[in-house]
N, C-alpha and C positions, 0 to 999 in steps of 0.2 A: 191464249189458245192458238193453236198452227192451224191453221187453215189445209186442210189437206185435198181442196180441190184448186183447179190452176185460178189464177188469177192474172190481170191486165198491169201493166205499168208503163206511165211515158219514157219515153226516153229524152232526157235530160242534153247529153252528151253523147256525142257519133265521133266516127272515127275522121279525121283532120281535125277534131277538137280535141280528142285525144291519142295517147300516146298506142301503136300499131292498132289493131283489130280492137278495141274495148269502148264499151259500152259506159255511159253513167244511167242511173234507172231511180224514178222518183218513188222506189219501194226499198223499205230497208224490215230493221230489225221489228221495229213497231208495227209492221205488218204480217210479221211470219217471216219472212224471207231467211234465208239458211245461207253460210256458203255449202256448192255442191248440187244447189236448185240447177234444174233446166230451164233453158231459155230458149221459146221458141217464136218465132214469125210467123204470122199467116195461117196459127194453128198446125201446123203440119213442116213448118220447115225448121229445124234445130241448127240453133247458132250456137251456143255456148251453154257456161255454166257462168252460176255468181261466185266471185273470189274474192271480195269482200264485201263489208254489210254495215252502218252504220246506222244509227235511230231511225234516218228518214231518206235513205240513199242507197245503193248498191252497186257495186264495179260489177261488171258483165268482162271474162274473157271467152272474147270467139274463137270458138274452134278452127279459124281458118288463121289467129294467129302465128306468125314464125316460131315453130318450134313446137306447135302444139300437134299431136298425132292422136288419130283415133280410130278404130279397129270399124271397118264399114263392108257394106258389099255394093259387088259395081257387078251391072249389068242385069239382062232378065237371067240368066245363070245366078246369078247372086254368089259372086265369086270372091272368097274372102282377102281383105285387102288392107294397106296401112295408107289412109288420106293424110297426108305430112300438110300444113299451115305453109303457106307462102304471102298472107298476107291480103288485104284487099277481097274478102271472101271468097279468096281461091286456096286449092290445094294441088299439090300434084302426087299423082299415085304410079308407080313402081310395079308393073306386070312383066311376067317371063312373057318371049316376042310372040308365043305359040293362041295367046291369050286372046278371047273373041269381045273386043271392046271399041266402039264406038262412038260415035260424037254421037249427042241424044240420049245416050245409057243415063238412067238414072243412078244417082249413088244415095247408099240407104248408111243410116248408122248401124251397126251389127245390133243384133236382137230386138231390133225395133222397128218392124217394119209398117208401121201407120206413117212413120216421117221419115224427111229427106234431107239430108247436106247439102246436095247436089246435082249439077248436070255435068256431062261430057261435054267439055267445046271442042277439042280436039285431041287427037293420040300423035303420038310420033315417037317411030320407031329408033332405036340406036344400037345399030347393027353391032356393029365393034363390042357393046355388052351385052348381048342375043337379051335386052331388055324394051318394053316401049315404055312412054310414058304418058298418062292420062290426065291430061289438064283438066279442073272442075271449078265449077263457078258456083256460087249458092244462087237458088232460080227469085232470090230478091234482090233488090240493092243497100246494100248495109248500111250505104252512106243518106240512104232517106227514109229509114228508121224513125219512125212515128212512136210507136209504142211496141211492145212484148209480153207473150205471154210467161207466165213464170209457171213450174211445175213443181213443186218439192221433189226433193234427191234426185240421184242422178242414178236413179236405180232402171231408167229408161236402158239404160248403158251396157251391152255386152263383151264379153272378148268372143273375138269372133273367132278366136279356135277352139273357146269351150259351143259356139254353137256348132262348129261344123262334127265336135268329138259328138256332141249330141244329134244331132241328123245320124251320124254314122251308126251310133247305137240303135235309133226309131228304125231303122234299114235293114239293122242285123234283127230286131226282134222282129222285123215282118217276114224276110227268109224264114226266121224259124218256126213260123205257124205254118 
């Protein structure tokens, strides 16, 4: 039977033991574990997902690995945004230069706002492509990773242009009353 509320697991393997941003986790198949589960820190802070599953074990890839993007909002605007993986529980994010973003901004995953990716460490502007960019750090350190919590699916997970089409609609149905 799956266990459909979150549960703990040690972590086995951190990163400099393994290969970029990934996780090993002492929960596998014989627990529930799914690939597609959330995996979170601290109860509130979302690292990853499990990408693969064996009897008694689980690969965690973080969200903050190279190449992994995922749809979030930065700032108390909650400004919809693509957090690109750089590796080392950081991401860098890609805003037009006009954009009101700061170090301290929190970063949220899109449609899930009880948890966080991230914080702002710094912006910086690049004139030449009327872009800034927003450096984010996850507000633990991955590399001393004790344990995680696990959530089945990854249904935490939204696009964040179906939520902003959704605000838009909540907006037009309150003009219309």
């Amino acid at each position: 039977s799956t266990p459909s509320h979150a549960f703990l697991a040690e972590v086995l393997y951190k990163p400099d033991h393994t290969p970029y941003d990934t996780l090993v986790i002492a929960r596998g198949e014989h627990d529930g574990v799914k690939v597609g589960d959330a995996v979170l820190a601290r109860g509130d802070v979302l690292l990853g997902t499990v990408a693969g599953v064996s009897e008694r074990m689980s690969r965690v890839t973080l969200y903050s690995s190279p190449g992994q993007e995922l749809d979030v909002f930065i700032g108390p605007a909650r400004l919809p945004a693509l957090a690109a993986g750089k590796g080392g529980g950081e991401w860098q994010i890609e805003l037009p230069r006009e954009t009101a973003v700061t170090a301290g901004d929190l970063v949220i995953p899109a449609g899930e706002t009880e948890l966080i990716l991230g914080v702002v460490g710094a912006v910086e502007e690049q004139p030449a492509r009327s872009l800034k960019t927003a450096f984010v750090r996850a507000p633990i350190n991955i590399y001393e990773l004790i344990a995680v919590e696990l959530r089945p699916g990854s249904d935490l997970l939204l696009d964040a242009s179906e939520v902003v089409e959704e605000r838009e609609r909540e907006s037009e149905r309150e003009e219309d009353r």
